[in-house]
BANU-613415 format. One record per residue (C-alpha): residue number from 1; residue in three letters; x, y, z. Coordinates in nm, 4 decimals. Each point is the difference from the previous one (the first is absolute). Layout:
N
SITE  resi  resn        xx        yy        zz
SITE   NUM   ALA         X         Y         Z
...
//
This chain:
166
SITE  resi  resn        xx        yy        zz
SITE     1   UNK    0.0000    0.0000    0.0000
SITE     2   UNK    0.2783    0.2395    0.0704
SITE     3   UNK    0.1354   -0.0483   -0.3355
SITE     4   UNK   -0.3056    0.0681   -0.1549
SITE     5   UNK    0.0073    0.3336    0.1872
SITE     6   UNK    0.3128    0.0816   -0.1026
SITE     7   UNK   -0.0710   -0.0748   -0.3841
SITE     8   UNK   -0.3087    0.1830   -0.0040
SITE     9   UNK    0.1763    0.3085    0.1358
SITE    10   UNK    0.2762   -0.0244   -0.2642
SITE    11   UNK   -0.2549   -0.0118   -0.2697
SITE    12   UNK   -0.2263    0.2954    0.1581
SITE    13   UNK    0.2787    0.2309   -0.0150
SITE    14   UNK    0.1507   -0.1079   -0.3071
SITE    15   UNK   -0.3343    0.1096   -0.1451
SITE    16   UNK    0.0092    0.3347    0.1674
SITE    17   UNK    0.3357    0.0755   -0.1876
SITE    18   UNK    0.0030    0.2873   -0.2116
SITE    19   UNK   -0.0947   -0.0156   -0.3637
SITE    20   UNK    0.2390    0.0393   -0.2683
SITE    21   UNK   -0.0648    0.3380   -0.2268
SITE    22   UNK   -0.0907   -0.2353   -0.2452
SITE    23   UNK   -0.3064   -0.1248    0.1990
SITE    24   UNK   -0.1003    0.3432    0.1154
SITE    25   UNK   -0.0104    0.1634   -0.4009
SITE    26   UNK   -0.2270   -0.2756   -0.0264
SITE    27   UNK   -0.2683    0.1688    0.2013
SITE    28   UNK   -0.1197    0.3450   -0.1020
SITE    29   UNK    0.1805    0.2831    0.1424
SITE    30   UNK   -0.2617    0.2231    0.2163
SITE    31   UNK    0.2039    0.3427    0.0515
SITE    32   UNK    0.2293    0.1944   -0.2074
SITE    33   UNK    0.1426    0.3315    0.0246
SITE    34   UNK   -0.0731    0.2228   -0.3237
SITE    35   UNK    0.1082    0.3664   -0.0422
SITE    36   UNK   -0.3727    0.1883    0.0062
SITE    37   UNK    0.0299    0.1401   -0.3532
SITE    38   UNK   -0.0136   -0.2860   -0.2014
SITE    39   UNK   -0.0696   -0.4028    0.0297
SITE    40   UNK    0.1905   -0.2929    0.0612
SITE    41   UNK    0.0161   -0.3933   -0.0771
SITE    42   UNK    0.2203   -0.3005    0.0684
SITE    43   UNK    0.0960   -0.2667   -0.2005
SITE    44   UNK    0.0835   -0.3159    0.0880
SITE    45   UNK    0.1830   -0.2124   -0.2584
SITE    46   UNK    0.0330   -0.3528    0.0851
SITE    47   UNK    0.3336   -0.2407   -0.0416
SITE    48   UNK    0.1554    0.3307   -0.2315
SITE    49   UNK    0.3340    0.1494    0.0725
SITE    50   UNK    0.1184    0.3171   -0.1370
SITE    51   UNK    0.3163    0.0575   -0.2023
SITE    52   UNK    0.1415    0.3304   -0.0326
SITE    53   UNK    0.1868    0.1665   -0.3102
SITE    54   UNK    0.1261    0.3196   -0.1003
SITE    55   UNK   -0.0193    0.1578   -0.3589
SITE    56   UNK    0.2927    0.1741   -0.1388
SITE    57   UNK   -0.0834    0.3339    0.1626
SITE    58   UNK    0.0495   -0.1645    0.3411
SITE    59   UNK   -0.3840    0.0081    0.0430
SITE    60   UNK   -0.1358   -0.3222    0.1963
SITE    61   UNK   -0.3314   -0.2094   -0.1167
SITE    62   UNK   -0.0887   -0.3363    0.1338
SITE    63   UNK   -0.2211   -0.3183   -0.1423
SITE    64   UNK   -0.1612   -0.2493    0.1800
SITE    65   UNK    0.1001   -0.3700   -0.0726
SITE    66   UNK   -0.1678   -0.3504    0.1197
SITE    67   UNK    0.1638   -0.0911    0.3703
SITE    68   UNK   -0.1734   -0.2247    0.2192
SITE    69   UNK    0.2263    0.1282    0.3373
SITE    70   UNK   -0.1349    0.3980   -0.0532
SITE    71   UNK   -0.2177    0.1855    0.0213
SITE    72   UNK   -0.0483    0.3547   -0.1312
SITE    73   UNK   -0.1663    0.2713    0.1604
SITE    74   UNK   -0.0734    0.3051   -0.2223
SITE    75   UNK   -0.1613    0.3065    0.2353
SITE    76   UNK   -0.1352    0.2821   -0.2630
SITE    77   UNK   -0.1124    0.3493    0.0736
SITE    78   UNK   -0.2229    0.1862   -0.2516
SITE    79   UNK   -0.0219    0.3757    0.0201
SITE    80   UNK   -0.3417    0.1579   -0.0686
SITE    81   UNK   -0.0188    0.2167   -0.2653
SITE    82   UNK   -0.2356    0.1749   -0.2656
SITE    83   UNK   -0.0677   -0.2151   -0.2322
SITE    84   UNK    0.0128    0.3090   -0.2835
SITE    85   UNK    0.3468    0.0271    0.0590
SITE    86   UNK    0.1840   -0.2321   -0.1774
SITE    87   UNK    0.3981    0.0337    0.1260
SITE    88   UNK   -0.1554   -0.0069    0.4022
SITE    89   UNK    0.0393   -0.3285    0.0433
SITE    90   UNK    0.2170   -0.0856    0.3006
SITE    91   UNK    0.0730   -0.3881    0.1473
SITE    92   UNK    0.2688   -0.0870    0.1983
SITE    93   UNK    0.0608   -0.4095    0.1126
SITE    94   UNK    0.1985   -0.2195    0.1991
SITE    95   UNK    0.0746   -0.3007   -0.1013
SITE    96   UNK    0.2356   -0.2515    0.1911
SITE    97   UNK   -0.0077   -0.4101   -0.0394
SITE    98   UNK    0.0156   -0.2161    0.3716
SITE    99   UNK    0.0574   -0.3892    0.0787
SITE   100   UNK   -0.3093   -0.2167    0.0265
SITE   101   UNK    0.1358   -0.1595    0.3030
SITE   102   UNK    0.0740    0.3443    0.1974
SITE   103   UNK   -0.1523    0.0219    0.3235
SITE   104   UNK    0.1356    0.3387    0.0976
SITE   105   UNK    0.1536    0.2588   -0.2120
SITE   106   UNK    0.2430    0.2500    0.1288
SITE   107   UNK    0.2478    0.2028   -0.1962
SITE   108   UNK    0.0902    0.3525    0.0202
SITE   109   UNK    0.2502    0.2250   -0.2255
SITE   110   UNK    0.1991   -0.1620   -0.2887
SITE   111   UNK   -0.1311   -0.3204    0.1354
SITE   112   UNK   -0.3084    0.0794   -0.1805
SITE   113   UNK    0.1254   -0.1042   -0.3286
SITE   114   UNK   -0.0028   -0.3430    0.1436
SITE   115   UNK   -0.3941    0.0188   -0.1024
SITE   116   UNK    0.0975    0.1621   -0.3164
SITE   117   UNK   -0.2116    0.2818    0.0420
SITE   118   UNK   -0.0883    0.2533   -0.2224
SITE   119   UNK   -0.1804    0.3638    0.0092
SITE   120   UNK   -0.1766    0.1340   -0.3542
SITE   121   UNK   -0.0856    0.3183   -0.0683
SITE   122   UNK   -0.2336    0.0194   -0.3093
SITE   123   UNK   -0.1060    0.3807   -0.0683
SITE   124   UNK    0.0839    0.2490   -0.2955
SITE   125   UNK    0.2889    0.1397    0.1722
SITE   126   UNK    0.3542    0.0694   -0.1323
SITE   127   UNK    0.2637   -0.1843    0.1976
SITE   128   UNK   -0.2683   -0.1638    0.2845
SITE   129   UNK   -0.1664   -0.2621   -0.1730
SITE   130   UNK    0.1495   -0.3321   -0.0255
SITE   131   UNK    0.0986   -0.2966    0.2871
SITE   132   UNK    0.2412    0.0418    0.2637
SITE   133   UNK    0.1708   -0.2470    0.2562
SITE   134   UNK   -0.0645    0.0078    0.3756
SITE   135   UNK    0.3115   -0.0195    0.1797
SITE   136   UNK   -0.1593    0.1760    0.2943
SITE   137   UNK   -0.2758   -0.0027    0.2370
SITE   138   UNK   -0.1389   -0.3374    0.1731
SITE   139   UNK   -0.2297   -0.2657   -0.0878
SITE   140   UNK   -0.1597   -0.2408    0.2673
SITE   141   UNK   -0.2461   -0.2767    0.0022
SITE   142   UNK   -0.1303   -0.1116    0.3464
SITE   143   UNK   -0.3195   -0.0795    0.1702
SITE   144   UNK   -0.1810   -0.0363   -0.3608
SITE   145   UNK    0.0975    0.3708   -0.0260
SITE   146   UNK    0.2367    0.1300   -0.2698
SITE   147   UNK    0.1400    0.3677    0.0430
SITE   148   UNK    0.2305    0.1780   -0.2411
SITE   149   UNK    0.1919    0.3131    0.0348
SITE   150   UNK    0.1055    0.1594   -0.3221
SITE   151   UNK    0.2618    0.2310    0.0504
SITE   152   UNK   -0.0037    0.3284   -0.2301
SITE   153   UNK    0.1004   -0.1226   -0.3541
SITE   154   UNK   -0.1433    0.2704   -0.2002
SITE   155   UNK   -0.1423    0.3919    0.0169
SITE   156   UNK   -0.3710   -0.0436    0.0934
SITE   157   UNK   -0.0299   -0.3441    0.0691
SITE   158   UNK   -0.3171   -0.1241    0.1058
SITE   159   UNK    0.0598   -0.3832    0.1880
SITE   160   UNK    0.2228    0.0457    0.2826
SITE   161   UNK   -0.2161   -0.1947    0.2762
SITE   162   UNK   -0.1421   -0.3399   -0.0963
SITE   163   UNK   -0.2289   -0.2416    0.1869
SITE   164   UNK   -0.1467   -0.2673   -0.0988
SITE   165   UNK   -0.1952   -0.2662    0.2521
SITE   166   UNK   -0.0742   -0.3351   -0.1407
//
């Protein structure tokens, strides 16, 4: 009987255990933080890694290829703007790639890079617009809670703070 005990407190707290990210993007996520002048999504791409390349100008772009240990995570903002204007548009995204297996995510500064994350800026602007590595800031997963802190990467920018609870 006291063996019985024992087991069936090993397997009560082995299911208490935290999830792996993987198991919490599952689920839906119910907050997010949004600057108030425009709208924001999050997408979730499934067993995808992200490589990223530079063209001849030094710019950086990235593509998404089939890889069933990541998972991608693109956060997009959407500025709202008059409709009648046609160069108005503003979007800015972050998009960063993270193990299926990760239970807890924690990198700050260069170690960022380490989720191969990017920051686009899509607008008709001269000399903004385009994607940019983060080699600052933090990024944590805990407590089926991811935060992000962008540091500031370019005039004006919009996603600094992100939260997102699965």
């Amino acid at each position: 009987m006291k063996n019985f005990a024992v087991l069936s407190l090993a397997l009560l707290l082995a299911s208490c255990a935290g999830q792996n990210l993987q198991q919490a993007l599952d689920k839906n996520n119910t907050s997010q933080t949004c600057p108030e002048t425009g709208s924001c999504t999050v997408e979730i791409m499934r067993n995808t890694t992200l490589t990223i390349k530079d063209d001849i100008e030094g710019k950086f772009y990235y593509k998404t290829e089939r890889n069933t240990d990541f998972t991608v995570i693109r956060y997009k903002y959407v500025k709202d703007t008059n409709p009648a204007l046609a160069d108005a548009g503003y979007t800015e995204e972050v998009v960063f790639e993270v193990d299926n297996n990760t239970k807890t995510l924690s990198y700050t500064g260069k170690d960022m890079q380490k989720t191969n994350m990017l920051l686009g800026v899509m607008c008709f602007c001269k000399g903004k617009a385009g994607f940019y590595k983060v080699e600052g800031g933090s990024i944590d997963y805990k407590n089926e809670k991811l935060i992000i802190m962008l540091p500031d990467i370019v005039e004006g920018q919009k996603l600094k703070d992100i939260s997102i609870s699965f």
